[in-house]
N, C-alpha and C positions, 0 to 999 in steps of 0.2 A: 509752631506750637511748642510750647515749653513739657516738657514728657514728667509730671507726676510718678516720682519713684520713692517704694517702699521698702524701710529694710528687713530682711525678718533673720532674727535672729542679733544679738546684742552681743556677742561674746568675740573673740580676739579679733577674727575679719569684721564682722558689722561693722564695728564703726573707723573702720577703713574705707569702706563703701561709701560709707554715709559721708566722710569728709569730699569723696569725689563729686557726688552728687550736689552735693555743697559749693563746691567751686567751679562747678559747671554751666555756664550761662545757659545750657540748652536741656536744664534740669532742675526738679525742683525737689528737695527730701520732704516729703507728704507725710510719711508718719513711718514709726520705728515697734516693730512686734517682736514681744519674748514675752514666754508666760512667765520668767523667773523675778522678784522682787525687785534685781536692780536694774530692772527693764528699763522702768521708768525712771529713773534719776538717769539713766544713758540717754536717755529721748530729751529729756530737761536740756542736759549738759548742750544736746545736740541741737535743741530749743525746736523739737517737731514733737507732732501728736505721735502719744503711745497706746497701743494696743495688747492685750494679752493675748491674741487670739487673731487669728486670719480670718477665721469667720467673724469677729468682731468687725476687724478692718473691712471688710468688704460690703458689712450690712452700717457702715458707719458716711457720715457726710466725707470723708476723705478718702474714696475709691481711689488707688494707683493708677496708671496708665502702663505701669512697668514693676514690676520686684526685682529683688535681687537677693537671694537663700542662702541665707549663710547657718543654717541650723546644723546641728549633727549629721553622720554621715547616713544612720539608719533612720531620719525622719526625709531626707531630700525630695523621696518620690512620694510620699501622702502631701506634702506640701506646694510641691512645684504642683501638683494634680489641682491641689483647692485651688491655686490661684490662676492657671489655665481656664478650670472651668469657671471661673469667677471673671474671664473675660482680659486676664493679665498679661500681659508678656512676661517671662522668666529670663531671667540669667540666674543659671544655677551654680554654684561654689561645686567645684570639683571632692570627691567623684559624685557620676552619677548619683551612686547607689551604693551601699552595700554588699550588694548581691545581681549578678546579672538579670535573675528571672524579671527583679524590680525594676532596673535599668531600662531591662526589654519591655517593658508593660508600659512605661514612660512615655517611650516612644510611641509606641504603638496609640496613645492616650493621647498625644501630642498632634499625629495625623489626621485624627478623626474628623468629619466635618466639621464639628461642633468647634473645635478647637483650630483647625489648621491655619485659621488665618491669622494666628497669636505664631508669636518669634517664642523658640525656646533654645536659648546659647546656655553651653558647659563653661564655667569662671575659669578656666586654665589660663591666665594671667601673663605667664610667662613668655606666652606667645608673641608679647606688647614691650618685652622687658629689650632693650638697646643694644644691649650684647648677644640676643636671641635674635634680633632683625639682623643686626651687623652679620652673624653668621652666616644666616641662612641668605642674605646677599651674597656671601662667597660666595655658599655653598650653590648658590642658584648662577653664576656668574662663570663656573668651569675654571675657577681661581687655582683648586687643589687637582684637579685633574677628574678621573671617575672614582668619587668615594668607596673606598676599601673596607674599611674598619674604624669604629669606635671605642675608646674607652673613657668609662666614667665612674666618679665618685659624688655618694652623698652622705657624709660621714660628718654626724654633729653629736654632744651629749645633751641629751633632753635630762633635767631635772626632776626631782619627785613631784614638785607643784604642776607640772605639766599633767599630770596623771592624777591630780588631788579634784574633788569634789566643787562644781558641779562637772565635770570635764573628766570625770573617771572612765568612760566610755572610752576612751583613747586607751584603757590598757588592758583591753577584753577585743580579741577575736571577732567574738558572737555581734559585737557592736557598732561594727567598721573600725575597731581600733588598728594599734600598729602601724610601724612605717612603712611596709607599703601601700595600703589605700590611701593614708593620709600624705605623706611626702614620694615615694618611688614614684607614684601615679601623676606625677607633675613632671618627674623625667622622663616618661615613657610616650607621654605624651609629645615633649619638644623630640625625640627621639622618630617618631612618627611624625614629626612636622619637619624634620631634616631629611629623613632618608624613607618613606614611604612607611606600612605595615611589618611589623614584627610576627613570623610566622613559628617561631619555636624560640623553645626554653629552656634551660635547663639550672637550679640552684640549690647551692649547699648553705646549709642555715649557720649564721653565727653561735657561740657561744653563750647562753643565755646569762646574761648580768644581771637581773633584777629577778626576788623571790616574788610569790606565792603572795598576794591572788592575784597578779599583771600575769598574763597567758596570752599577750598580744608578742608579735614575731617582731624582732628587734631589730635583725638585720640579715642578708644572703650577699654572697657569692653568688653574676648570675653570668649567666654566655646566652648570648641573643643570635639570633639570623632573621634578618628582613628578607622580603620579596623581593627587593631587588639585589642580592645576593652579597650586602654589608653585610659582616659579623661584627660582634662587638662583646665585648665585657664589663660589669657595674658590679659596683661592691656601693652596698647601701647597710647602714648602721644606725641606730640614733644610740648608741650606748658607749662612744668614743669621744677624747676630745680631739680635736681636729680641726684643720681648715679648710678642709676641701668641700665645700660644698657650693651651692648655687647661691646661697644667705649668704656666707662669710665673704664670699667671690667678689658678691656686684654690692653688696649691702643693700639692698633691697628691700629690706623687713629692717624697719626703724628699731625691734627689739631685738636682734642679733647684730653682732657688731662687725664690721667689716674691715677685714684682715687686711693688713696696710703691708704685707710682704710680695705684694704685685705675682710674679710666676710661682710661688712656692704655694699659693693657694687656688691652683685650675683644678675645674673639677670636670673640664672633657679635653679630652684630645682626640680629636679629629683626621684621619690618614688617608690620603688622597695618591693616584698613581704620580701626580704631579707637584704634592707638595701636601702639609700637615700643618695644622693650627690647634693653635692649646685658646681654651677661652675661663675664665673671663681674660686674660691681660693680650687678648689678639692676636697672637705670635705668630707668623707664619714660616716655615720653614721651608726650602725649594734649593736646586742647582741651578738658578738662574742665570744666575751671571758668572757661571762656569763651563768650559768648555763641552765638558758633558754633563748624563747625569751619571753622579757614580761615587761610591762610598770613600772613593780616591782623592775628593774633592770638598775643600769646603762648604758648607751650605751657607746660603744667603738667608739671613734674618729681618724679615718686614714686621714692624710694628705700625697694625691698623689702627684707626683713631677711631674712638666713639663719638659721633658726629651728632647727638645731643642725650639728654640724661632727662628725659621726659617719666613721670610717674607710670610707672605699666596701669594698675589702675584706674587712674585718668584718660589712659588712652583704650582703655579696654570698655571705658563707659563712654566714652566718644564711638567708640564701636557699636556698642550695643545701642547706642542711637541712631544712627546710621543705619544699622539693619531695621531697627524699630520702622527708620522711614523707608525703606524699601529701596536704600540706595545703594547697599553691597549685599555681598554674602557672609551668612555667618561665618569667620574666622575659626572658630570652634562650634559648631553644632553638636544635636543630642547623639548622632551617628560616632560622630568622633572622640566626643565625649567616653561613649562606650564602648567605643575600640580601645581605649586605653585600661577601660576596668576589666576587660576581655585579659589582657595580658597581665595585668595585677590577679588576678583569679589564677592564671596559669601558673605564673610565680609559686603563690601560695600551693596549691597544685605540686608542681613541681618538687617544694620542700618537704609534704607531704613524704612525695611517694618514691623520692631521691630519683627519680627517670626522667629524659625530655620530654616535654610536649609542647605536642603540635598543636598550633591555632588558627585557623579557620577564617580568611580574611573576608568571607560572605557573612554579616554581622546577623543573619537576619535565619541562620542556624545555630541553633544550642546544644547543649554535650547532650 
């Protein structure tokens, strides 16, 4: 059966979605929802029915069998809510929520009889991205040894128009603005898909770059400890120019461009008892084919191959069909989803009140 998917929300992800759905033979783009004016010339362009309104869509002859939410960060949970109860599957654009208590009510909304038999997956994309499988193959292969430590960077300069109107949310706090709900929350997530849960925190805030009225957090200094006893450190910015980041790394995002200076632009390094990888350019580093191991000694340099360059989205909506038919597990569910806004809250938290904190790997307790 061909799976009827809807997009909601028309602004920089939608119709990235929409193009997947599009070239998806086990998919069909049903209709495109924004209440905003150039909804519909998006829906035109994309040549499916548009709606202003979910409740329109769902009282309309073109029901979905599936959506996929690409709205703001503080409408995510009234809307993935209407279209569960309206009988939908979700895939929800990361993050959850704005706010954990939301997050948490989601889920909880998710389970209920009414609902449980509908798929609700978190869009953390990255999960699907070539250089994120390639790794977490080492990493799952005993490649590096027993992982020690991480360090990472996501350091890009977000322009004024990024914060310009209808899209001004992005530079208020109060609104899920800021980079970390919107971008840290995508590393913290492949971070917990590497090395299990992150149980504490601790971050010093950047320098603020940008006046009065943006009040959203620009960027921290952070130090991490997982559960299973990785430490790690990230420096996250959007107020630098720079190339270290996940965009410029793999070029990924067809609107940032991708930095063609191969090792000069990694944005994790990876430290193993038995050896250390820089990604994106695959590095691995080891005393393999020296007598010992020992700082006496040169190291042996492996250049891994990316063994194909598949669209993350494309294969994150092959996923999302997949679970739709009940043949895998979600790769990202609403759980994991929300472990990662758990430690995005902490962060903030953290800059807050300049102390560590501790986070709670039982998701299912609040502060």
């Amino acid at each position: 059966m061909t799976v009827k998917v809807a997009i909601i929300g028309a602004g920089l992800i939608g119709p990235r979605h929409a193009k997947s759905v599009i070239s998806n033979p086990s998919t069909e783009l049903i209709a495109l929802v924004d209440p905003m004016p150039t909804g519909e010339a998006t829906a035109s362009d994309l040549q499916t029915n548009y709606y202003s309104s979910v409740a329109s869509l769902l009282a309309s002859p073109h029901r979905p069998h599936a959506a996929i939410v690409c709205t703001p960060n503080h409408t995510h949970v009234p809307v993935a809510k209407e279209l569960l109860a309206g009988g939908v599957h979700v895939l929800l654009e990361k993050p959850v929520s704005d706010t954990l208590e939301k997050g948490r009510s989601l889920l909880e909304f998710a389970k209920a009889p009414e609902q449980a038999h509908l798929k609700l997956l978190v869009g953390h994309h990255r999960r699907f991205n070539p250089y994120v499988r390639v790794t977490k193959s080492i990493l799952e292969s005993g490649s590096l040894g027993r992982p020690i430590a991480i360090n990472g960077l996501w350091t890009l300069y977000k322009p004024d128009l990024y914060f310009a109107p209808p899209t001004d949310w992005r530079a208020s706090n109060e609104t899920g603005g800021g980079v970390i709900p919107i971008n840290l929350v995508h590393d913290i997530d492949l971070m917990h898909h590497f090395f299990g849960p992150i149980v504490r925190v601790t971050a010093e805030p950047i320098l603020p770059q940008r006046s009065s009225p943006h009040n959203a957090d620009e960027g921290a200094a952070l130090t991490l400890r997982f559960a299973s006893g990785v430490v790690g450190t990230f420096l996250v910015c959007d107020a630098t120019p720079s190339p270290h980041s996940f965009e410029t790394g793999t070029g990924e995002n067809p609107l940032i461009p991708k930095t063609t200076t191969g090792g000069d632009s990694d944005f994790y390094r990876i430290f193993g008892s038995d050896a250390s990888l820089s990604v994106p350019d695959l590095t691995r580093w080891s005393y393999d084919t020296s007598p010992e191991k020992s700082w006496n000694h040169p190291l042996t340099v492996d250049r891994i191959p990316l063994p194909d360059n598949k669209a993350p989205f494309d294969l994150q909506l092959a996923h999302f069909v997949d679970v739709i038919n009940g043949d895998v597990e979600p790769s990202c569910s609403g759980e994991e989803g929300l472990r990662a806004l758990v430690v995005c809250e902490a962060v903030q938290k953290a800059i807050r009140s300049c102390q560590p904190v501790d986070i709670d790997v039982d998701l299912s307790k609040s502060d």
